[in-house]
Residue frames as a rotation matrix with the C-alpha (Angstrom) as fourth column:
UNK 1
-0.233 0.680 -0.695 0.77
0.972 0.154 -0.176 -12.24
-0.013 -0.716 -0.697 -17.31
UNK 2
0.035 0.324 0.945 -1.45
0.311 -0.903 0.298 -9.01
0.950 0.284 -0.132 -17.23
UNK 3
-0.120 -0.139 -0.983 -1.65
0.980 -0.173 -0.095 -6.57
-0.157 -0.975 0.157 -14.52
UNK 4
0.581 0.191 0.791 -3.03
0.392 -0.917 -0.067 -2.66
0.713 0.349 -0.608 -14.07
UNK 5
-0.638 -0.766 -0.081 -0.07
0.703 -0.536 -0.467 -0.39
0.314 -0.355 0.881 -13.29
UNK 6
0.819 0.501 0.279 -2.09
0.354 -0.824 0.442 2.53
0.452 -0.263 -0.853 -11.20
UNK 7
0.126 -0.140 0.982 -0.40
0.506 -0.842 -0.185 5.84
0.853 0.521 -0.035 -10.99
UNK 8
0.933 0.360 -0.023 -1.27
0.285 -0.697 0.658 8.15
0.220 -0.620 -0.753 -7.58
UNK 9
-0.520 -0.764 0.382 -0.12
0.350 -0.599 -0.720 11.14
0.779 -0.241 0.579 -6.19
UNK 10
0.533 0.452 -0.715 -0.80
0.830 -0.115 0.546 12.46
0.164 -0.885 -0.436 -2.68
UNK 11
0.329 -0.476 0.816 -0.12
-0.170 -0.879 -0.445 16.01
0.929 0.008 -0.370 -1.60
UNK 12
-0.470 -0.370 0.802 -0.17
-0.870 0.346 -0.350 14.69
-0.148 -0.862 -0.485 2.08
UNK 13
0.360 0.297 -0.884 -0.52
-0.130 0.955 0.268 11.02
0.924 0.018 0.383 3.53
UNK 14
-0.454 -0.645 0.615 -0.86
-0.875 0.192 -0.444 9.50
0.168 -0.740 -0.652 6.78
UNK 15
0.367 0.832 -0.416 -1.25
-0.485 0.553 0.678 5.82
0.794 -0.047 0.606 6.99
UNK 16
0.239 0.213 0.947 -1.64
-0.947 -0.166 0.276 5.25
0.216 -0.963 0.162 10.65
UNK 17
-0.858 -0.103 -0.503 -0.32
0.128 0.906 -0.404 2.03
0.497 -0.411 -0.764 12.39
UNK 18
0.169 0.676 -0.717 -2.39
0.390 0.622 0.679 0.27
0.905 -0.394 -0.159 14.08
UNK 19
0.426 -0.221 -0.877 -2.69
0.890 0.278 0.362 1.18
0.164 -0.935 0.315 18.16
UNK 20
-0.566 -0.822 -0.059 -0.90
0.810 -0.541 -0.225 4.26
0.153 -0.175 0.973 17.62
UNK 21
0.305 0.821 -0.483 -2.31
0.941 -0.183 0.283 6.66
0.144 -0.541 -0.829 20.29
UNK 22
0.549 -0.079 -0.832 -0.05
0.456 -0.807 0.377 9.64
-0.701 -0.586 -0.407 21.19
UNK 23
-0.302 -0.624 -0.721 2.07
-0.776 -0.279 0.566 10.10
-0.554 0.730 -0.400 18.50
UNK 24
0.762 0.632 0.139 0.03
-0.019 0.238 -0.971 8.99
-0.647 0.738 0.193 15.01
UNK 25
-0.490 -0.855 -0.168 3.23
-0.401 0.050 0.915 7.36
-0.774 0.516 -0.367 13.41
UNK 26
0.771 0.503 -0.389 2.47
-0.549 0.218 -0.807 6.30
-0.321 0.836 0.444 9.54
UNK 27
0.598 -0.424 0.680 3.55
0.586 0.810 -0.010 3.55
-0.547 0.404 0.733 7.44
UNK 28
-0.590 -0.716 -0.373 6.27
0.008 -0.467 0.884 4.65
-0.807 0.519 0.281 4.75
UNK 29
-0.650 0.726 -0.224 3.32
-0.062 0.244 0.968 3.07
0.758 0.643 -0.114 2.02
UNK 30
-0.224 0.808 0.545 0.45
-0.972 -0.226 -0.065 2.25
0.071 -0.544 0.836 2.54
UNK 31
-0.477 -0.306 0.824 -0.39
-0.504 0.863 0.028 -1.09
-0.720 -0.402 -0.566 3.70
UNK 32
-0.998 0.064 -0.020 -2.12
-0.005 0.236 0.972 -3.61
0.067 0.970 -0.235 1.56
UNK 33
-0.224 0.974 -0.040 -5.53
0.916 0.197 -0.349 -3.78
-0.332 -0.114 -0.936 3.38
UNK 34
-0.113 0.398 -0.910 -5.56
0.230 -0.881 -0.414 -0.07
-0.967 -0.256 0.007 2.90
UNK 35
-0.927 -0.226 -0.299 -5.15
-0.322 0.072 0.944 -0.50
-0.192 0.971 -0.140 -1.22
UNK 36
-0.804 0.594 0.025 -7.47
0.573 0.785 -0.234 -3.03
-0.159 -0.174 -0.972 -1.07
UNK 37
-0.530 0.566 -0.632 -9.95
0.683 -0.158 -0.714 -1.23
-0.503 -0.809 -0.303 0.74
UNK 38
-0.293 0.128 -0.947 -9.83
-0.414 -0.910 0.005 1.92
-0.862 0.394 0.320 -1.49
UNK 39
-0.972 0.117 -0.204 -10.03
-0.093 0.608 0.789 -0.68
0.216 0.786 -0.580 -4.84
UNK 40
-0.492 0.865 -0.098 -13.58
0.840 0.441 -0.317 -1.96
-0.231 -0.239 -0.943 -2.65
UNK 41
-0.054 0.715 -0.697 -15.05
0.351 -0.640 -0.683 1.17
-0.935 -0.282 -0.216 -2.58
UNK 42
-0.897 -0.075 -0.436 -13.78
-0.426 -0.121 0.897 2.29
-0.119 0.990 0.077 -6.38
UNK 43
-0.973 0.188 -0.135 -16.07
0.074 0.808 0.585 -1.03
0.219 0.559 -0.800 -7.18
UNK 44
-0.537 0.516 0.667 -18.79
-0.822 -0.496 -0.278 -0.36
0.188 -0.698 0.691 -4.57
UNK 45
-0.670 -0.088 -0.737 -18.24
-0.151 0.988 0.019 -3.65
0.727 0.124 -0.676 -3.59
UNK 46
0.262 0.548 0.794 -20.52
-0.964 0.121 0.235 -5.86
0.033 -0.828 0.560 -0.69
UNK 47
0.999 -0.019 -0.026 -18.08
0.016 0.996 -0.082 -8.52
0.028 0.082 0.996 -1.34
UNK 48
0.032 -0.991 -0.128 -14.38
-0.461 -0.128 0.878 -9.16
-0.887 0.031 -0.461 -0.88
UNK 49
0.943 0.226 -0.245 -12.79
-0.333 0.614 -0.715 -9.73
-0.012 0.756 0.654 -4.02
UNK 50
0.436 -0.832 0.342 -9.68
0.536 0.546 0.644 -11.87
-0.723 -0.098 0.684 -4.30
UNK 51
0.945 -0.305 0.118 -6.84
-0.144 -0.710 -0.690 -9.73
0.294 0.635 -0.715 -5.84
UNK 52
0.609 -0.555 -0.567 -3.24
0.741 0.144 0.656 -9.01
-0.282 -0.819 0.499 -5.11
UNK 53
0.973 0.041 0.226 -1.43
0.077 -0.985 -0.155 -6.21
0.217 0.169 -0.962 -4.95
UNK 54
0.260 -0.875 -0.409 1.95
0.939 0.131 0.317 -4.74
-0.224 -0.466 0.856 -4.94
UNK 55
0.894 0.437 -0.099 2.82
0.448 -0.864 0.232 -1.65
0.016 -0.251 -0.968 -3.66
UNK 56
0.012 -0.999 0.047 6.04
0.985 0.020 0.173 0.44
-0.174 0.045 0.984 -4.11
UNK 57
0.562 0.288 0.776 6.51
0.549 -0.831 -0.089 4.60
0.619 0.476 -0.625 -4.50
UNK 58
-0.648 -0.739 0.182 8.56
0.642 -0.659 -0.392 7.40
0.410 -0.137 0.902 -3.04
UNK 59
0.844 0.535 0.012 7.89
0.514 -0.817 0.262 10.59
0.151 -0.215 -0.965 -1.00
UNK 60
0.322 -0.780 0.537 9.54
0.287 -0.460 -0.840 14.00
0.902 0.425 0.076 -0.44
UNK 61
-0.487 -0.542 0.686 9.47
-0.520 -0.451 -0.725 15.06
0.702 -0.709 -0.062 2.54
UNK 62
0.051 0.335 -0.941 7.93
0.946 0.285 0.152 13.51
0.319 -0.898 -0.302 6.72
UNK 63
-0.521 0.268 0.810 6.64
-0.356 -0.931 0.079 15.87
0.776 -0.247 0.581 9.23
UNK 64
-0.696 0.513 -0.503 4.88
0.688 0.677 -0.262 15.89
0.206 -0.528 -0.824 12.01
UNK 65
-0.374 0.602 0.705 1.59
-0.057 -0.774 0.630 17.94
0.926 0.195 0.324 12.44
UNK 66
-0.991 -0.130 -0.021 -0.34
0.029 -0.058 -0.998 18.89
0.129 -0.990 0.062 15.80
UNK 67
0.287 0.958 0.010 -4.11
-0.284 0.076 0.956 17.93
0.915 -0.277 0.294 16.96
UNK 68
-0.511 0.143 0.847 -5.92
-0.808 -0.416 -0.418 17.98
0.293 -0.898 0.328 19.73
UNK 69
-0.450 0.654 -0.608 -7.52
0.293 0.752 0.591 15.09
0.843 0.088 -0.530 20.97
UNK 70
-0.255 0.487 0.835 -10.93
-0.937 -0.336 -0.090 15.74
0.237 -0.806 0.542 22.99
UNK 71
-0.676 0.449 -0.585 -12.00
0.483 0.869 0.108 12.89
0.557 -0.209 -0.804 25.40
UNK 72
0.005 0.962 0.272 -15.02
-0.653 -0.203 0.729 11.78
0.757 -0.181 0.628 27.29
UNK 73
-0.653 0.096 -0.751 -15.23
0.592 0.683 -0.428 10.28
0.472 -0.724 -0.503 30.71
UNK 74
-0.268 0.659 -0.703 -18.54
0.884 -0.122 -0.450 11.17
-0.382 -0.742 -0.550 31.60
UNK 75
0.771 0.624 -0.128 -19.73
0.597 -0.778 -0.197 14.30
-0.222 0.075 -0.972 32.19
UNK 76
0.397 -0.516 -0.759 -16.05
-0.056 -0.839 0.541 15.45
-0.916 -0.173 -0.362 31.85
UNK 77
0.961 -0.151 0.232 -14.03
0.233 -0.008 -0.972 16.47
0.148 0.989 0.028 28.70
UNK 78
0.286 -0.939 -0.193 -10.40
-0.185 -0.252 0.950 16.55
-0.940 -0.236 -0.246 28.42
UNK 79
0.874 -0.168 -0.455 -7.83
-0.461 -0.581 -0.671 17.69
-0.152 0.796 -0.586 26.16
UNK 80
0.206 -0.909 0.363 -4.54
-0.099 0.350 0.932 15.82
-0.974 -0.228 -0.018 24.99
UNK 81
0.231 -0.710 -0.665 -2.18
-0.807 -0.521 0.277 16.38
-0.543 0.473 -0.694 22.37
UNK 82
0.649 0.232 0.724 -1.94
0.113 0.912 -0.394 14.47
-0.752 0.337 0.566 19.82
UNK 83
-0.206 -0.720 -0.663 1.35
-0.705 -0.361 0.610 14.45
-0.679 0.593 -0.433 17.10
UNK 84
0.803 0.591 0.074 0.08
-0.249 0.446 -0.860 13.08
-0.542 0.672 0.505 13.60
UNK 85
-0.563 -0.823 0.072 3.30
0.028 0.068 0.997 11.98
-0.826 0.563 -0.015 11.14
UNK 86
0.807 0.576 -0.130 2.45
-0.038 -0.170 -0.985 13.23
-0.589 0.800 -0.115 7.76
UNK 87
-0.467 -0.787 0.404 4.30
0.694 -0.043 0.719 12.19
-0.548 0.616 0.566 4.28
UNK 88
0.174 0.243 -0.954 4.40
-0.161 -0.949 -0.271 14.88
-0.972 0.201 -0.126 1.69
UNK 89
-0.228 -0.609 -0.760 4.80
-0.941 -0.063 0.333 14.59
-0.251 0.791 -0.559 -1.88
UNK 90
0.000 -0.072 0.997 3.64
-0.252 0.965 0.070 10.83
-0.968 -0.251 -0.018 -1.93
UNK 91
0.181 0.484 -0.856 3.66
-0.983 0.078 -0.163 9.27
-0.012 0.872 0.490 -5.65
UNK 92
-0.475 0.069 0.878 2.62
-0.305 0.922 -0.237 5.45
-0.826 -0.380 -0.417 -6.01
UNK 93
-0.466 -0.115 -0.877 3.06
-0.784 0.513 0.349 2.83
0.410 0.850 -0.330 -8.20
UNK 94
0.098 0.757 0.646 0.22
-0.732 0.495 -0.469 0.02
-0.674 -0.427 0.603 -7.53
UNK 95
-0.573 0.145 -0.807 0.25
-0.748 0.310 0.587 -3.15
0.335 0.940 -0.070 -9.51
UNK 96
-0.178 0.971 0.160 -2.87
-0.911 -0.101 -0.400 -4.73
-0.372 -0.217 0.903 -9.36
UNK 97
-0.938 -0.154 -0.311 -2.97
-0.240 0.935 0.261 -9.29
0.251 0.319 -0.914 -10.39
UNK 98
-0.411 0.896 0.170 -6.84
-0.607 -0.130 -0.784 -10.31
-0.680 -0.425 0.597 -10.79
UNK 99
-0.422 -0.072 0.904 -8.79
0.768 0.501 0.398 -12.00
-0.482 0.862 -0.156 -13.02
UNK 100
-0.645 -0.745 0.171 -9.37
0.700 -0.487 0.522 -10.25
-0.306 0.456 0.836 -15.68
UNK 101
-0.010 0.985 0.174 -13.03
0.592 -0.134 0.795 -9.52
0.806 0.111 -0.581 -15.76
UNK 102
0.448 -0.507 -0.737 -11.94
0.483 -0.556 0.676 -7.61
-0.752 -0.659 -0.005 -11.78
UNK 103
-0.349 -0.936 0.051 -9.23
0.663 -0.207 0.720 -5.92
-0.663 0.285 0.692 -13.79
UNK 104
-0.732 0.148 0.665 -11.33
0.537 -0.476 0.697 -4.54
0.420 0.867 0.269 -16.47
UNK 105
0.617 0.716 -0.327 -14.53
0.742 -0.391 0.544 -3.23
0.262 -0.579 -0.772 -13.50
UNK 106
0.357 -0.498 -0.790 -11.23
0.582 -0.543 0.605 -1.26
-0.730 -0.676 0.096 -11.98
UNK 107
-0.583 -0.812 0.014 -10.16
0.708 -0.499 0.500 0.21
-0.399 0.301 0.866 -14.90
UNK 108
-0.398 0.509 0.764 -13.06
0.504 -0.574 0.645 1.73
0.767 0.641 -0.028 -16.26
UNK 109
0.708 0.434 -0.556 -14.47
0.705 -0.465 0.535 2.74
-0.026 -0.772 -0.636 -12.44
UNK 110
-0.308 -0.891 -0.333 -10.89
0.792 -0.434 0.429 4.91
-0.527 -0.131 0.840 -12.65
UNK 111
-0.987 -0.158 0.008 -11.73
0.115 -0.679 0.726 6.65
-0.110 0.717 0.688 -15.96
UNK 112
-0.162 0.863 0.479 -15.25
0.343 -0.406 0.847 6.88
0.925 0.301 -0.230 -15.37
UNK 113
0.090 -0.046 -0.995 -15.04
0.983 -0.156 0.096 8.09
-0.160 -0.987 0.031 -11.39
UNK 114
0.065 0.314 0.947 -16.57
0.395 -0.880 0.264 11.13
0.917 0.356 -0.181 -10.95
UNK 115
0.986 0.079 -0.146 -16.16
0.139 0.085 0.987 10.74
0.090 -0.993 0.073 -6.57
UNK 116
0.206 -0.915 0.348 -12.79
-0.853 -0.342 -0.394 12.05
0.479 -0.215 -0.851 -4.75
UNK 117
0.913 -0.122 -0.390 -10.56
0.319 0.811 0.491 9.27
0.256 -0.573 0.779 -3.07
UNK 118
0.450 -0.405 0.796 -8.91
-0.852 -0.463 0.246 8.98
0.268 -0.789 -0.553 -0.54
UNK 119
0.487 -0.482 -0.729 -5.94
-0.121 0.789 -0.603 6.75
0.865 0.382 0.326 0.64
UNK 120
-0.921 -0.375 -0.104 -4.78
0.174 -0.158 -0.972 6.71
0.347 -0.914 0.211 4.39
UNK 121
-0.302 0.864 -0.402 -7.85
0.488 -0.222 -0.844 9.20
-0.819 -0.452 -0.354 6.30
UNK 122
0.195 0.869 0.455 -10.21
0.914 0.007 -0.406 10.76
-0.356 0.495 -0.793 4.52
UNK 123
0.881 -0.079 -0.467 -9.18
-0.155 -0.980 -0.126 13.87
-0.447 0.184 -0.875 3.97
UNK 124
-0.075 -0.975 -0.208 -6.21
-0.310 -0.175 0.934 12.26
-0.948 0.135 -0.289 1.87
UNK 125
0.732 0.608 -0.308 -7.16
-0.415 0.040 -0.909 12.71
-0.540 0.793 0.282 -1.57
UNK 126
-0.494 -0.541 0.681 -5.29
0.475 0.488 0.732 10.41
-0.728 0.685 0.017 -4.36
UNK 127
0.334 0.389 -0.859 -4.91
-0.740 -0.456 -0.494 11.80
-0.584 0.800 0.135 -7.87
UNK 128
0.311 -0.327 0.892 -4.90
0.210 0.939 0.271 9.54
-0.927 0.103 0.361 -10.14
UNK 129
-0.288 -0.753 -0.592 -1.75
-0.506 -0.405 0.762 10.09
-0.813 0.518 -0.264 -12.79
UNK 130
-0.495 -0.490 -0.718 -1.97
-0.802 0.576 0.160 7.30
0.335 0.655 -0.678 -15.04
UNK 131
0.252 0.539 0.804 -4.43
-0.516 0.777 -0.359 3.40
-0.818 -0.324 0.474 -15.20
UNK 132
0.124 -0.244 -0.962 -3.01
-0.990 -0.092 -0.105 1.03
-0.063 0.965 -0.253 -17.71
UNK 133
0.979 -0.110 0.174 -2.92
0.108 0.994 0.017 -2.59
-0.175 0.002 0.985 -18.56
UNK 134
0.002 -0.991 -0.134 0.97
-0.995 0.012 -0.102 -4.17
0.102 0.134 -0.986 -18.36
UNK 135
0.578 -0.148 -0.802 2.63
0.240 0.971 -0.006 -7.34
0.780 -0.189 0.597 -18.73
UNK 136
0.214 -0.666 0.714 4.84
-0.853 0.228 0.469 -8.85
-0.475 -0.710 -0.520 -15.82
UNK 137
0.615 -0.470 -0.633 7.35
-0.547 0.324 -0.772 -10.92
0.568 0.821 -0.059 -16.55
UNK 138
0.934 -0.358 0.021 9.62
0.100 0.316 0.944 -13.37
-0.344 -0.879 0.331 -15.00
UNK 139
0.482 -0.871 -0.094 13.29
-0.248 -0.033 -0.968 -12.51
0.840 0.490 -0.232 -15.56
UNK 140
0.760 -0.490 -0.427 16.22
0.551 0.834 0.024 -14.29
0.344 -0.254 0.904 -14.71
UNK 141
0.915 -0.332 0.231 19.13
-0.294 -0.938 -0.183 -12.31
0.277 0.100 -0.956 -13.11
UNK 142
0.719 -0.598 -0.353 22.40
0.403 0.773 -0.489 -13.14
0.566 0.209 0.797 -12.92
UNK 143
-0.799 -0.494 -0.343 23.90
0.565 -0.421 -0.709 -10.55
0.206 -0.761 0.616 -10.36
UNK 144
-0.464 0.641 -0.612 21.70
0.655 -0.216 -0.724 -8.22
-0.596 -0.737 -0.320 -7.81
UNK 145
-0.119 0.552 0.825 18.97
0.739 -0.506 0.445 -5.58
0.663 0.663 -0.348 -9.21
UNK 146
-0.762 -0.209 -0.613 18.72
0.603 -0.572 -0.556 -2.39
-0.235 -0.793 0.562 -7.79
UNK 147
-0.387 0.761 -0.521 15.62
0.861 0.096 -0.500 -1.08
-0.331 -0.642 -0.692 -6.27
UNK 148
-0.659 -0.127 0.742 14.23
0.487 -0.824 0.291 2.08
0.574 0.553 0.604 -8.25
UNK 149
0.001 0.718 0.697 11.59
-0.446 -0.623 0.642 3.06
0.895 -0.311 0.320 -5.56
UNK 150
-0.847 0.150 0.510 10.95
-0.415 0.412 -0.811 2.13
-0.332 -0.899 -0.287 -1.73
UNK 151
-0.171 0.763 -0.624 8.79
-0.792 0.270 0.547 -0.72
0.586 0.587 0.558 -1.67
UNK 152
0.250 0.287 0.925 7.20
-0.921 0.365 0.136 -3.30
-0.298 -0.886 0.355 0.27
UNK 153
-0.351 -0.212 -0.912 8.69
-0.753 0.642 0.141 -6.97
0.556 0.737 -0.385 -0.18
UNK 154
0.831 0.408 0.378 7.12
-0.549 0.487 0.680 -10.18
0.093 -0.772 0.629 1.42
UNK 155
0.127 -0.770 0.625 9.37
-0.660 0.405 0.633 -12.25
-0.741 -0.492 -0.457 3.43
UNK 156
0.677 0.030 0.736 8.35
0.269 0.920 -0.285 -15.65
-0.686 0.391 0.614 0.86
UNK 157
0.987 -0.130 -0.098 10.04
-0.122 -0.192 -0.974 -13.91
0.108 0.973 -0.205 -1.66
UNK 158
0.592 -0.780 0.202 13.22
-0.802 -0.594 0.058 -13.48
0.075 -0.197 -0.978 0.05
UNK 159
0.477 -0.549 -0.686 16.48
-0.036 0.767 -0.640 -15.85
0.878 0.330 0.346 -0.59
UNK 160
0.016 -0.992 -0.125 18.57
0.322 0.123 -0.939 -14.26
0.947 -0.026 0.321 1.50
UNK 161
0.432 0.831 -0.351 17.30
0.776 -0.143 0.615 -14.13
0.460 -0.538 -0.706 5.07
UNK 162
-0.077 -0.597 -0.799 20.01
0.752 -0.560 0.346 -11.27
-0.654 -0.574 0.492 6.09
UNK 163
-0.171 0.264 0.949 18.71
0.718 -0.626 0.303 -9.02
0.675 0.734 -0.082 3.98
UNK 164
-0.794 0.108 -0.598 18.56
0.590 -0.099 -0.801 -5.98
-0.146 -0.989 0.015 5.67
UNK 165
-0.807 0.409 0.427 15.77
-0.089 -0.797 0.597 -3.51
0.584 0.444 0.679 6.19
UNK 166
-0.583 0.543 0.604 12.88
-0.802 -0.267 -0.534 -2.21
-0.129 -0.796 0.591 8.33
UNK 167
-0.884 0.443 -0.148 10.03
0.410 0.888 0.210 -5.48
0.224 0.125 -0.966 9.20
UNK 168
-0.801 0.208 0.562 6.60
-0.595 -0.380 -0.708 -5.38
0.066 -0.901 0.429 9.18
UNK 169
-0.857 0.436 0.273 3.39
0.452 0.892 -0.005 -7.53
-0.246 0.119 -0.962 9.72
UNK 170
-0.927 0.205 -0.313 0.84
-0.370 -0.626 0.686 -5.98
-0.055 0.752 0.657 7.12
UNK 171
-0.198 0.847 0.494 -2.68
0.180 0.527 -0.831 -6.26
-0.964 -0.076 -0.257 7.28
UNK 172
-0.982 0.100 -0.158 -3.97
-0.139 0.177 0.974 -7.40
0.126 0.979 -0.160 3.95
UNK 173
-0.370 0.925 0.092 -7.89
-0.683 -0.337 0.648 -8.53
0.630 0.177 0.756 4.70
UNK 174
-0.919 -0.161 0.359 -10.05
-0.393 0.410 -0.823 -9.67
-0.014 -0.898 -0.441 7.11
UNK 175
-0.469 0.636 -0.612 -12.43
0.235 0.758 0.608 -12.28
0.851 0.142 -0.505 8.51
UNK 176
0.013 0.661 0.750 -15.73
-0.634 -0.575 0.517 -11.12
0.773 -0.482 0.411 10.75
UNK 177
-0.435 -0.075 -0.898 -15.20
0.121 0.983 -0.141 -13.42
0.892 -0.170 -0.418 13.73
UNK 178
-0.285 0.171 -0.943 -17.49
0.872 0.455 -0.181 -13.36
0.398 -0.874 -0.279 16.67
UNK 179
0.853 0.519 -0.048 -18.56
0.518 -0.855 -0.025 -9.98
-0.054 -0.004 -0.999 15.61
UNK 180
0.536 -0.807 -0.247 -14.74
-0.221 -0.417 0.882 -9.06
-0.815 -0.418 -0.402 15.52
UNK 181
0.838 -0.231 -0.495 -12.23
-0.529 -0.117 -0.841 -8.02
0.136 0.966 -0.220 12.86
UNK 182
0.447 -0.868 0.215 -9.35
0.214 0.337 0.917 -10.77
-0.868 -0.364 0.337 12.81
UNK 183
0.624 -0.469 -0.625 -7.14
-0.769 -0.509 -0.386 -9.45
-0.137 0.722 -0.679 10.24
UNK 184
0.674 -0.645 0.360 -4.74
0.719 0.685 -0.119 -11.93
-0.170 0.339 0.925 7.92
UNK 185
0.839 -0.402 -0.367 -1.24
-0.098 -0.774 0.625 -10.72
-0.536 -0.488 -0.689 8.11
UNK 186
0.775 -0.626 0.081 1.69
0.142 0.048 -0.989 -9.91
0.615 0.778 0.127 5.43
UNK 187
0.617 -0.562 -0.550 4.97
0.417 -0.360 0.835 -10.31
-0.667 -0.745 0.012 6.94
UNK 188
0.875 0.113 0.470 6.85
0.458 -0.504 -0.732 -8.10
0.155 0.856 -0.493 4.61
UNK 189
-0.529 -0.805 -0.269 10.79
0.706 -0.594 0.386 -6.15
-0.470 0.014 0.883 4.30
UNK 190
0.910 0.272 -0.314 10.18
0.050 -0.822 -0.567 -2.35
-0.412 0.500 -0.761 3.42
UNK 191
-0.060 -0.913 -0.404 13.20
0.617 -0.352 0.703 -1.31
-0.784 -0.208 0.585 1.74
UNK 192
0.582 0.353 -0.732 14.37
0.339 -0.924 -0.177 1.76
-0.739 -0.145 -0.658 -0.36
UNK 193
0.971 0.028 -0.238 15.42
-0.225 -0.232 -0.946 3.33
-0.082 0.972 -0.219 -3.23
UNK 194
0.144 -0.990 0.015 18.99
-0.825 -0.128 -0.550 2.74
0.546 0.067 -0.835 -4.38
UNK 195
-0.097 -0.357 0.929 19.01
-0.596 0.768 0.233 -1.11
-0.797 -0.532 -0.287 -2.35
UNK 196
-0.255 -0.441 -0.861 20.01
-0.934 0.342 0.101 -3.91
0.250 0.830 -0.499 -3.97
UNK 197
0.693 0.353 0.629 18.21
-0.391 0.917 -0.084 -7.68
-0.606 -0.188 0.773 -3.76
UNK 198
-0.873 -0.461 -0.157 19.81
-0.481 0.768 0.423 -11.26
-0.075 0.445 -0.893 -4.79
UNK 199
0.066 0.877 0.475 17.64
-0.477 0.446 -0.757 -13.04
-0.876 -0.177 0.448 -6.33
UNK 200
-0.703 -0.312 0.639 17.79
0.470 0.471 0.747 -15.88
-0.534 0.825 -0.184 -9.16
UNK 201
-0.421 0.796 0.436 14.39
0.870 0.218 0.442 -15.05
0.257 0.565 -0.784 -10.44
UNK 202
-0.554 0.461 -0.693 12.09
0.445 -0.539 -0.715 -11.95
-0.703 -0.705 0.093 -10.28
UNK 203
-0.189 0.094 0.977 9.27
0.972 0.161 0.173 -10.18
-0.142 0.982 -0.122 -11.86
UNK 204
-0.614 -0.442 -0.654 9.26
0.432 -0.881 0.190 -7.35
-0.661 -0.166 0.732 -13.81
UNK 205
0.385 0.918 0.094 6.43
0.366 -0.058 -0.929 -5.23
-0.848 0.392 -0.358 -15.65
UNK 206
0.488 -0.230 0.842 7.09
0.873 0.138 -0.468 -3.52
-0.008 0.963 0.268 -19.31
UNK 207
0.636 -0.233 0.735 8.35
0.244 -0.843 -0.479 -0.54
0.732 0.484 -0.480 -18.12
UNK 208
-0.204 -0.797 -0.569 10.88
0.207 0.533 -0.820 -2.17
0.957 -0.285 0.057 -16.05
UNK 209
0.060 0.028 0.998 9.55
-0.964 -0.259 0.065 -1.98
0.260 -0.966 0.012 -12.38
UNK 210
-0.729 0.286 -0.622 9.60
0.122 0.948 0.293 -5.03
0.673 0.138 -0.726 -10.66
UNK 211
-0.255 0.895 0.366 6.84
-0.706 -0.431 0.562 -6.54
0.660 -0.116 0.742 -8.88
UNK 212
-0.970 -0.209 -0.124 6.38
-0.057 0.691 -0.721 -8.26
0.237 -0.692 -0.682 -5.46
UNK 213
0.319 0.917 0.241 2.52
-0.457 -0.074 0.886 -9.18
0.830 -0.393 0.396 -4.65
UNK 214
-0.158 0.341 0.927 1.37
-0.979 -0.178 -0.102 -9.63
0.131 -0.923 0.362 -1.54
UNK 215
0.508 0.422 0.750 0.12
-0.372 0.894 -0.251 -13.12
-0.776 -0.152 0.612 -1.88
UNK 216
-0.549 -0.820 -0.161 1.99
-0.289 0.006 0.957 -15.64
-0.784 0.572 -0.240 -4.34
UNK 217
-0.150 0.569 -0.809 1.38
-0.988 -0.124 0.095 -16.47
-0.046 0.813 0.580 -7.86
């Protein structure tokens, strides 16, 4: 099976939860709508296309940065404090499952993109290291595999429901209802470099990562 291994590096990155008002906590990755999302624009889509994605990479350092936030009630303005979490150092490993005609529009919009992007807010540019076609493989294992990067896993994948590690419910893409965004949701294990899955089965691209999409094959 084919698949495009994308590259990126962020100097900073903050990708905002949902809801999060006083203190602007970020994901550890970015989620999958937010992949997505960036992939739409690459395309300058006016359609959703059907893809899937898995997402996995490292940072160096967390922080937290200070803004102001100005409101409006009325005629008055106020002023409240606002603490942003910011990752540093971000580098991501995308692998991208499409057909293959999709697959080949993204790779050449990469190497022929001439427009800055941005991953998280806008002002987080993404450089882009490295676009390449890869197989994925299924390989058999026969004792646990350890995790070379922090990465998002969905739940379907998982054997072993005590696995441990951090949960969340990942927005992945949404439907326009009633003038409202209802968002479909990834329920998903983050876990981190240097952990270790059980698993009979799993796949893995040619330059040995493995790979968990978002949606199954």
């Amino acid at each position: 099976m084919k698949a495009l291994l994308i590259k990126l590096y962020q100097e900073t990155a903050s990708y905002t939860k949902p809801f999060a008002y006083k203190v602007g906590e970020t994901y550890p990755l970015p989620p999958y709508s937010t992949v997505i999302g960036m992939l739409h624009r690459l395309l300058k889509a006016d359609a959703y296309h059907e893809m899937k994605v898995s997402i996995q990479g490292t940072y160096e350092d967390k922080c937290i940065d200070y803004r102001s936030s100005y409101l409006y009630k009325g005629k008055e303005l106020g002023k409240s404090p606002l603490n942003i979490h910011l990752l540093y150092g971000v580098h991501l490993l995308l692998h991208i499952h499409a057909d293959e005609g999709l697959l080949d529009q993204i790779d050449g919009q990469f190497k022929q993109n001439q427009e800055f992007l941005s991953l998280g807010r806008k002002e987080d540019l993404v450089r882009l290291d490295e676009v390449k076609w890869v197989g994925i493989e299924r390989e058999d294992a026969d004792q646990h595999h350890t995790l070379l990067h922090d990465i998002y896993v969905p739940v379907y994948y998982l054997q072993n429901e005590d696995t441990s590690g951090i949960r969340y419910n990942l927005n992945s893409k949404y439907q326009v209802i009633n003038g409202i965004r209802v968002w479909e949701k990834v329920p998903v294990l983050y876990l981190t470099e240097g952990d270790h899955l059980e698993e009979e089965q799993y796949w893995r691209d040619e330059e040995g990562n493995v790979v968990y999409f978002h949606t199954p094959l």
